[in-house]
N, C-alpha and C positions, 0 to 999 in steps of 0.2 A: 531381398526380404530381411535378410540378418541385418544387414544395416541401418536400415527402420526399425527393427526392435531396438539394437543398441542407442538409436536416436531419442527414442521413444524413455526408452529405461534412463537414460542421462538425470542426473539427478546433480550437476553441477551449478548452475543457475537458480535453482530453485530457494536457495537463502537470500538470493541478493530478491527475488522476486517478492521472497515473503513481509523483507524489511520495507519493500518499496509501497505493498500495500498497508504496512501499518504505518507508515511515516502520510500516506494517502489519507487514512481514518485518521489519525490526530489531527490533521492541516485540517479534516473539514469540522471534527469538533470544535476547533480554536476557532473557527470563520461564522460556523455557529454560533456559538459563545459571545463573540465581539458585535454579531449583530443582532444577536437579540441585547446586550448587558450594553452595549453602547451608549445607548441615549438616556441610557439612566447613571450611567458613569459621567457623562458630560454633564 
């Protein structure tokens, strides 16, 4: 049971997780962005 909590409490992963979802939200802004501003850029 201790082992599970120290699992649980782990908080080493957790930056790289955060960056992964903000780098996740910019990619789909930009995909956004390119498909709506696309055909009026071309």
């Amino acid at each position: 049971m201790r082992k599970m909590l120290d699992f649980l409490k782990d908080e080493n992963g957790q930056g790289m997780v955060e960056y992964g979802l903000i780098i996740a939200l910019i990619a789909i802004v930009v995909i956004a962005a390119l498909t709506i501003l696309g055909p009026k850029i071309a």
